[in-house]
CHARMM internal coordinates of N, CA and C (Angstrom, degrees):
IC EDIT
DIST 1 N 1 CA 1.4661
DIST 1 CA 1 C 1.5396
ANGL 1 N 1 CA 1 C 110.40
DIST 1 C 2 N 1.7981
ANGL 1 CA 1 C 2 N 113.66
DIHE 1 N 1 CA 1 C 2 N -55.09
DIST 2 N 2 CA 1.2818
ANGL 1 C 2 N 2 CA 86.57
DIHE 1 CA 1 C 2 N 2 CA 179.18
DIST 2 CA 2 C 1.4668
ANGL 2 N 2 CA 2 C 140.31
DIHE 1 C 2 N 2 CA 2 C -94.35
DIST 2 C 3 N 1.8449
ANGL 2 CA 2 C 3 N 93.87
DIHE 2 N 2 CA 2 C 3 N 24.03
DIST 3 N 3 CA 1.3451
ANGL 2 C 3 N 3 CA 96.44
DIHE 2 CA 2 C 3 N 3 CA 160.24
DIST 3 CA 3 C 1.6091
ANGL 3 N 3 CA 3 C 125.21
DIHE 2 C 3 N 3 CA 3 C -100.95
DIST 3 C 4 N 1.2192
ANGL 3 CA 3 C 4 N 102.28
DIHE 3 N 3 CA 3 C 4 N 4.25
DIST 4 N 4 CA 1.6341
ANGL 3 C 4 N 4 CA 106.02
DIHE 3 CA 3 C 4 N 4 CA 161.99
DIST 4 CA 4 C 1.8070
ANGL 4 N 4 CA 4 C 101.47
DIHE 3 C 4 N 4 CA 4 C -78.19
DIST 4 C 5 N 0.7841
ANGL 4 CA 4 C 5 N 120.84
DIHE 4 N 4 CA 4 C 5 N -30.22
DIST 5 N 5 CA 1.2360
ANGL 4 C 5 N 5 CA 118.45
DIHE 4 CA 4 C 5 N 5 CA -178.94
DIST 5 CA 5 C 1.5223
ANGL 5 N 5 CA 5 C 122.55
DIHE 4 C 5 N 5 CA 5 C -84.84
DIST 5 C 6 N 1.0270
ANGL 5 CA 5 C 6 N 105.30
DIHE 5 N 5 CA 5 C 6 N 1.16
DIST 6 N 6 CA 1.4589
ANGL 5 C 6 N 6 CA 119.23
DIHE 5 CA 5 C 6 N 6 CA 157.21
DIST 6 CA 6 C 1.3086
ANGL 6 N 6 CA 6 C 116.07
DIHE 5 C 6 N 6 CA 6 C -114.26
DIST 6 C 7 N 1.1812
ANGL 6 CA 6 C 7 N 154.39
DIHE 6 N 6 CA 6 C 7 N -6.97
DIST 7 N 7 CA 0.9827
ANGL 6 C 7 N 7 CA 167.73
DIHE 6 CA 6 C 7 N 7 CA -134.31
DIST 7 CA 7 C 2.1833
ANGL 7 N 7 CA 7 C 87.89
DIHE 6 C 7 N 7 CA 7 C -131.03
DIST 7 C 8 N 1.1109
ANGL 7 CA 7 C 8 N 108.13
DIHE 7 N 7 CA 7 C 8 N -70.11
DIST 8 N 8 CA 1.3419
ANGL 7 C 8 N 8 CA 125.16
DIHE 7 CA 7 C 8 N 8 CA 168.59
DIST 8 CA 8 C 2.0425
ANGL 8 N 8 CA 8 C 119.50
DIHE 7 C 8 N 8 CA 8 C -46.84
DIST 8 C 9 N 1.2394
ANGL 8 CA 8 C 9 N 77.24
DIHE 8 N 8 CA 8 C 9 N -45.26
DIST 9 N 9 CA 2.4371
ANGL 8 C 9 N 9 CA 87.92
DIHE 8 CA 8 C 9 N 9 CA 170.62
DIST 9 CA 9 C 1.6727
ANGL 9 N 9 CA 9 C 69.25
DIHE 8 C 9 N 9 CA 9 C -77.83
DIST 9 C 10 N 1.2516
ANGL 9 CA 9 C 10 N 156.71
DIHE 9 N 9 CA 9 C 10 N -114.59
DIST 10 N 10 CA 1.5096
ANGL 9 C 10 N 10 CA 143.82
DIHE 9 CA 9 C 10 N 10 CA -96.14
DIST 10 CA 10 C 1.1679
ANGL 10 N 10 CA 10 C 107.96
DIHE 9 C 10 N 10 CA 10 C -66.12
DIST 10 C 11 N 1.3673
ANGL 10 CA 10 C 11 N 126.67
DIHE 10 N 10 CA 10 C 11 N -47.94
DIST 11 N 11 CA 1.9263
ANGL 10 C 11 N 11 CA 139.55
DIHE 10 CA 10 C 11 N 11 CA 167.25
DIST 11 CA 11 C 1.5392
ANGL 11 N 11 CA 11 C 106.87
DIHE 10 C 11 N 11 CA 11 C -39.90
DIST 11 C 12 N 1.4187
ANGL 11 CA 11 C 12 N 98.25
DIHE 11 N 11 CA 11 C 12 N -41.52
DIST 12 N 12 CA 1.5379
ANGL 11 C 12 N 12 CA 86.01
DIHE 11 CA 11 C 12 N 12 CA -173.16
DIST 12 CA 12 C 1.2774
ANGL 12 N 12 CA 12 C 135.81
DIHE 11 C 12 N 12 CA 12 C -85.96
DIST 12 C 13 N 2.1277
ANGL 12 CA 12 C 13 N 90.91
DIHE 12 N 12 CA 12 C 13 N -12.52
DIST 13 N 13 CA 1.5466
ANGL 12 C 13 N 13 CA 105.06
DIHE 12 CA 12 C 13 N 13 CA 169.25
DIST 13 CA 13 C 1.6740
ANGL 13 N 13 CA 13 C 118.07
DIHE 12 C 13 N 13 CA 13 C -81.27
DIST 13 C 14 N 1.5373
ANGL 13 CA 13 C 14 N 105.31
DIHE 13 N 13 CA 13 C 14 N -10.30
DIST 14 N 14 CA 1.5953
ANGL 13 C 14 N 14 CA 119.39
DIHE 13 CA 13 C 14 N 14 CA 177.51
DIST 14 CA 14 C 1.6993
ANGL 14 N 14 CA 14 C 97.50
DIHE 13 C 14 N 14 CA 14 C -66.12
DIST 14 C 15 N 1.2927
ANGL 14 CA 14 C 15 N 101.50
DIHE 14 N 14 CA 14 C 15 N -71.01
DIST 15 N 15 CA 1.0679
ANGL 14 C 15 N 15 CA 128.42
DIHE 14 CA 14 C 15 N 15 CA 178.03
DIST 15 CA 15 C 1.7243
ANGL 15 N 15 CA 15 C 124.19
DIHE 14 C 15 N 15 CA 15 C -18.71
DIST 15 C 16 N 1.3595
ANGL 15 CA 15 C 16 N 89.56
DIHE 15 N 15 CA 15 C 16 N -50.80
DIST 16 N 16 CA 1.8707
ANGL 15 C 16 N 16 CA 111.74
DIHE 15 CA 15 C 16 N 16 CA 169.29
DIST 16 CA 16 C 1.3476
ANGL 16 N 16 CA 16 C 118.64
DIHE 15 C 16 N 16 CA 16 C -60.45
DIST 16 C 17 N 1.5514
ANGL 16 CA 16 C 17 N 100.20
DIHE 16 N 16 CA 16 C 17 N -50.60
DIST 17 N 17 CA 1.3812
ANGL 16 C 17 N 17 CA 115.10
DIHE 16 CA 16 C 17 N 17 CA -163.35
DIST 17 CA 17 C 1.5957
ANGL 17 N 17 CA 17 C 100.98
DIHE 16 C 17 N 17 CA 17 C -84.15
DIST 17 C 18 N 1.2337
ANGL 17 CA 17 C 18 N 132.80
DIHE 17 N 17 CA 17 C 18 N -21.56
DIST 18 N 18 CA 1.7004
ANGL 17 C 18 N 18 CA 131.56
DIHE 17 CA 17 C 18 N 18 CA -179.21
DIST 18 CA 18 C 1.9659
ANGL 18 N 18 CA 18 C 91.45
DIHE 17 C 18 N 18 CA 18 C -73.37
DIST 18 C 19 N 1.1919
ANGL 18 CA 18 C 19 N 97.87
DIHE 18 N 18 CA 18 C 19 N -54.52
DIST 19 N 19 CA 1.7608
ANGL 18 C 19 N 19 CA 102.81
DIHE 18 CA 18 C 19 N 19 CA -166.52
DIST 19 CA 19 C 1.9392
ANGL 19 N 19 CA 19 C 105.20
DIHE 18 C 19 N 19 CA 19 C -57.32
DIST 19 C 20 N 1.0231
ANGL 19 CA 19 C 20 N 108.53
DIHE 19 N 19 CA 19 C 20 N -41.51
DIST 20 N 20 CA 1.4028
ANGL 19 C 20 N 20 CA 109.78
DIHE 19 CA 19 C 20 N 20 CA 156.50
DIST 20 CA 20 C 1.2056
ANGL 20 N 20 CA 20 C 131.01
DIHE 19 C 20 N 20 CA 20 C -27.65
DIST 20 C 21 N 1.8065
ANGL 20 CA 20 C 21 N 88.30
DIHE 20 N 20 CA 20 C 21 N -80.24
DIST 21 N 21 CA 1.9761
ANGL 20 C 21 N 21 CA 105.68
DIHE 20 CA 20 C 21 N 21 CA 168.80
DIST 21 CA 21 C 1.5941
ANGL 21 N 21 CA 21 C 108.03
DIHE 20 C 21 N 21 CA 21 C -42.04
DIST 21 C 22 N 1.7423
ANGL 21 CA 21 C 22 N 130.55
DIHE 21 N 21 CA 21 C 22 N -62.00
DIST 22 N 22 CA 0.8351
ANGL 21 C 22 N 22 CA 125.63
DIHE 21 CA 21 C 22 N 22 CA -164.98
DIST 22 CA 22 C 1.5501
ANGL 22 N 22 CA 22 C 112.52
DIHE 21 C 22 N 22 CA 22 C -70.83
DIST 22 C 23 N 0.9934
ANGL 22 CA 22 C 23 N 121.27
DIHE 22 N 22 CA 22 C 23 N -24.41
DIST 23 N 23 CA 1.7992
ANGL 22 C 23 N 23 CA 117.66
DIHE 22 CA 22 C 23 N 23 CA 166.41
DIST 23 CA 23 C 1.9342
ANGL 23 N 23 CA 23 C 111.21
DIHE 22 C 23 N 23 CA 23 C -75.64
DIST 23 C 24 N 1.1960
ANGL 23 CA 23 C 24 N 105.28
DIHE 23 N 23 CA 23 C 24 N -20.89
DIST 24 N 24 CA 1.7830
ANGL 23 C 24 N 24 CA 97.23
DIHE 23 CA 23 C 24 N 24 CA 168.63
DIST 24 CA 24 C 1.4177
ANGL 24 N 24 CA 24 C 100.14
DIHE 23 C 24 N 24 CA 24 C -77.41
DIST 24 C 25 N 1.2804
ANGL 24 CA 24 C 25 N 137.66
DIHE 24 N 24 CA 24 C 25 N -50.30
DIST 25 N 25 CA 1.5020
ANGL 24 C 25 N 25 CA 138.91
DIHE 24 CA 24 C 25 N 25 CA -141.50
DIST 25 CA 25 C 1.7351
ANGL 25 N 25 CA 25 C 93.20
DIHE 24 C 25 N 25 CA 25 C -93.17
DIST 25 C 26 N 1.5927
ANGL 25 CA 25 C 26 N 128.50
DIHE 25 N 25 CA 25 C 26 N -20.98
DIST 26 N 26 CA 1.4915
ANGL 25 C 26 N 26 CA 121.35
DIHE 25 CA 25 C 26 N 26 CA -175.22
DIST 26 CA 26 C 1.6329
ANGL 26 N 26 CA 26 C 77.50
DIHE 25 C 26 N 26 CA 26 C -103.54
DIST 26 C 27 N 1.0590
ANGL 26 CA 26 C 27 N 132.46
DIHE 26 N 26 CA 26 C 27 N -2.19
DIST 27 N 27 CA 1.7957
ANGL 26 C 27 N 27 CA 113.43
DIHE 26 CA 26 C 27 N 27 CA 174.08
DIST 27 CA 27 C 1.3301
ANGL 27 N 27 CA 27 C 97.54
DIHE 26 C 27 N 27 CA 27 C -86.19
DIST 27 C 28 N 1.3129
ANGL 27 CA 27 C 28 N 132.64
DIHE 27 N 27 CA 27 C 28 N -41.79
DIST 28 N 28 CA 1.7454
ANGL 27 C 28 N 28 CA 134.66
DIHE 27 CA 27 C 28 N 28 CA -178.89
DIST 28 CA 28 C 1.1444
ANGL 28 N 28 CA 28 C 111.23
DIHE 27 C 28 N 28 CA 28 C -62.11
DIST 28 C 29 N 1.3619
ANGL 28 CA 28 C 29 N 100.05
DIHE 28 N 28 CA 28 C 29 N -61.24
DIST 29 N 29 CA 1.5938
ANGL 28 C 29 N 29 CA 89.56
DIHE 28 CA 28 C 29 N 29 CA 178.88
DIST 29 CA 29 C 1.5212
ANGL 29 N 29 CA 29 C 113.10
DIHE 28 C 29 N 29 CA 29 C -61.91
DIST 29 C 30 N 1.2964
ANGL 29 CA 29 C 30 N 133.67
DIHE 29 N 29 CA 29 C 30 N -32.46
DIST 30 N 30 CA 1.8021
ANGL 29 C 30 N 30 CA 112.92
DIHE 29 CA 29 C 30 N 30 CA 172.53
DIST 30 CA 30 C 1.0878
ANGL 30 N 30 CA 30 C 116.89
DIHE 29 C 30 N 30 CA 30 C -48.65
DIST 30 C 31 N 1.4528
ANGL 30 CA 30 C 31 N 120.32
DIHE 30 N 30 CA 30 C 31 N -35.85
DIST 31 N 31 CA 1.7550
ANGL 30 C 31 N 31 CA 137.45
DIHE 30 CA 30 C 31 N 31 CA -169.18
DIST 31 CA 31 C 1.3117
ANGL 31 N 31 CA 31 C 102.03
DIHE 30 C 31 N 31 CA 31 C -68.32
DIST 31 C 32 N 1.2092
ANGL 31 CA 31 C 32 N 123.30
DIHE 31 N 31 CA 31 C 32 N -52.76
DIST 32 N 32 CA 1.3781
ANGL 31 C 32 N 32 CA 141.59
DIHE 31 CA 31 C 32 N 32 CA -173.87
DIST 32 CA 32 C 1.6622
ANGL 32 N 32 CA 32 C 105.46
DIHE 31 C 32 N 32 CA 32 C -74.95
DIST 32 C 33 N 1.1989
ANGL 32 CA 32 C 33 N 120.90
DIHE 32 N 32 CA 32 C 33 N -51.63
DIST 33 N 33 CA 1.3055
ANGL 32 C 33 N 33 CA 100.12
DIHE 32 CA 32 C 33 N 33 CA 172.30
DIST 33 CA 33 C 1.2052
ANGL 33 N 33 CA 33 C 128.19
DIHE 32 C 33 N 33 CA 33 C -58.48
DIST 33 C 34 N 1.7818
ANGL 33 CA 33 C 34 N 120.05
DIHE 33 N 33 CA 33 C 34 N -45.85
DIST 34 N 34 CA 1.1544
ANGL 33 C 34 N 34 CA 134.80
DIHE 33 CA 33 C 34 N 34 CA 175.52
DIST 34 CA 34 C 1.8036
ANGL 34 N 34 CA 34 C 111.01
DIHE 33 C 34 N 34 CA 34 C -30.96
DIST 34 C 35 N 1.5732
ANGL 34 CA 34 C 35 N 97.30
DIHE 34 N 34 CA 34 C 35 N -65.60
DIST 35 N 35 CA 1.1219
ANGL 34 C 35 N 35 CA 111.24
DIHE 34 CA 34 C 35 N 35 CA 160.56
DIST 35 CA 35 C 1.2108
ANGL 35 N 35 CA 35 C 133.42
DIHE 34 C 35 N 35 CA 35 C 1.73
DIST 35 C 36 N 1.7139
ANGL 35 CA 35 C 36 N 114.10
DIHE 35 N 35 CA 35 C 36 N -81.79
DIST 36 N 36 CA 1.6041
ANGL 35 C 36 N 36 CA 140.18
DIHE 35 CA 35 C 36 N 36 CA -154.80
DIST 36 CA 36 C 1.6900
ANGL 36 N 36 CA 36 C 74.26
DIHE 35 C 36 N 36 CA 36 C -90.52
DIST 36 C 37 N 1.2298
ANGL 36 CA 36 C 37 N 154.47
DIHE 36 N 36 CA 36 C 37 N -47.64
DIST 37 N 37 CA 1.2232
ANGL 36 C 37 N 37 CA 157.13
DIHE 36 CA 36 C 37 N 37 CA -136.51
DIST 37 CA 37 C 1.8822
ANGL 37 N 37 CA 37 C 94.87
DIHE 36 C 37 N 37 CA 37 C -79.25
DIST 37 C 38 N 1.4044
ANGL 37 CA 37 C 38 N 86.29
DIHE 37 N 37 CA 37 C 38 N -50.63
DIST 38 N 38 CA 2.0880
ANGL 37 C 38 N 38 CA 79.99
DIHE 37 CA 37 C 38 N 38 CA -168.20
DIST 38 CA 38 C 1.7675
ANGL 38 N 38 CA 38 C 89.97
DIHE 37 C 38 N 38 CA 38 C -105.58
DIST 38 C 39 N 0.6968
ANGL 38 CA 38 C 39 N 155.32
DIHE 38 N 38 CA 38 C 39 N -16.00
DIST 39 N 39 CA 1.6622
ANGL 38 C 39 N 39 CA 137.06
DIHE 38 CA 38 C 39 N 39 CA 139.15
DIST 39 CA 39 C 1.5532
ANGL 39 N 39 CA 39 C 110.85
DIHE 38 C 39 N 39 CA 39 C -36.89
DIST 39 C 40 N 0.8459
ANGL 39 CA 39 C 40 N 118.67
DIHE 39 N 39 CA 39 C 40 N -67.71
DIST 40 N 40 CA 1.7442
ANGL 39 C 40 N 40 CA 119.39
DIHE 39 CA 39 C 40 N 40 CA 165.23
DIST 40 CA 40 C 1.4959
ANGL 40 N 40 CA 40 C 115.60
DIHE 39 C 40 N 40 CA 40 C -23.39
DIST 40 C 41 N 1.4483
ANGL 40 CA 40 C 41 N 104.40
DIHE 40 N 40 CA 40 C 41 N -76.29
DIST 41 N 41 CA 1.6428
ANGL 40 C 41 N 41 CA 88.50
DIHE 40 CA 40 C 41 N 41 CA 163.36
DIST 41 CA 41 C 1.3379
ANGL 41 N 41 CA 41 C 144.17
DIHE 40 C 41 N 41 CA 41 C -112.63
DIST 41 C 42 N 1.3572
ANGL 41 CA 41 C 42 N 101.04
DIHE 41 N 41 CA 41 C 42 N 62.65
DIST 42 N 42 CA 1.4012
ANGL 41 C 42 N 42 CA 136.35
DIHE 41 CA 41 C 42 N 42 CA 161.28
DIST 42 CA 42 C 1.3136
ANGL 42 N 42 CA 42 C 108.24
DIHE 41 C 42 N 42 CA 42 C -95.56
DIST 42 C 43 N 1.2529
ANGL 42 CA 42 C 43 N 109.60
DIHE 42 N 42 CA 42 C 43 N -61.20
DIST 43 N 43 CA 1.6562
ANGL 42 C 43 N 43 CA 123.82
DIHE 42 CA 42 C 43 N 43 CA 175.62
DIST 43 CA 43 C 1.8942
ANGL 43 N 43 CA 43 C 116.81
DIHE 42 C 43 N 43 CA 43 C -58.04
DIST 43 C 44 N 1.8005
ANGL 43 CA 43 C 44 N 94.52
DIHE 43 N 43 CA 43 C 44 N -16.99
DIST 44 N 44 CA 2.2128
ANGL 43 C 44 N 44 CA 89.81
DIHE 43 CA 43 C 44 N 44 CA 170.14
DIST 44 CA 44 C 1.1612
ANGL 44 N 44 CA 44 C 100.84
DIHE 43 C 44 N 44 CA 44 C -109.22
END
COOR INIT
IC SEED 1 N 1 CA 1 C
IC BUILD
């Protein structure tokens, strides 16, 4: 038992840390799209 329950705290610290990564990398890419978006029409 209380190694399901550790097993369960470690998933959830994976868990944290992926949702993290994926909110930095969809924050870059907004930045980054924004980006190419008003460079674009700068450049017409």
């Amino acid at each position: 038992m209380m190694e399901n329950q550790y097993l369960l705290g470690e998933n959830q610290c994976l868990l944290r840390k992926i949702k993290k990564k994926l909110l930095y990398i969809s924050e870059f890419y907004r930045f980054f799209y924004k980006g190419i978006r008003t460079s674009q029409v700068v450049y017409e």
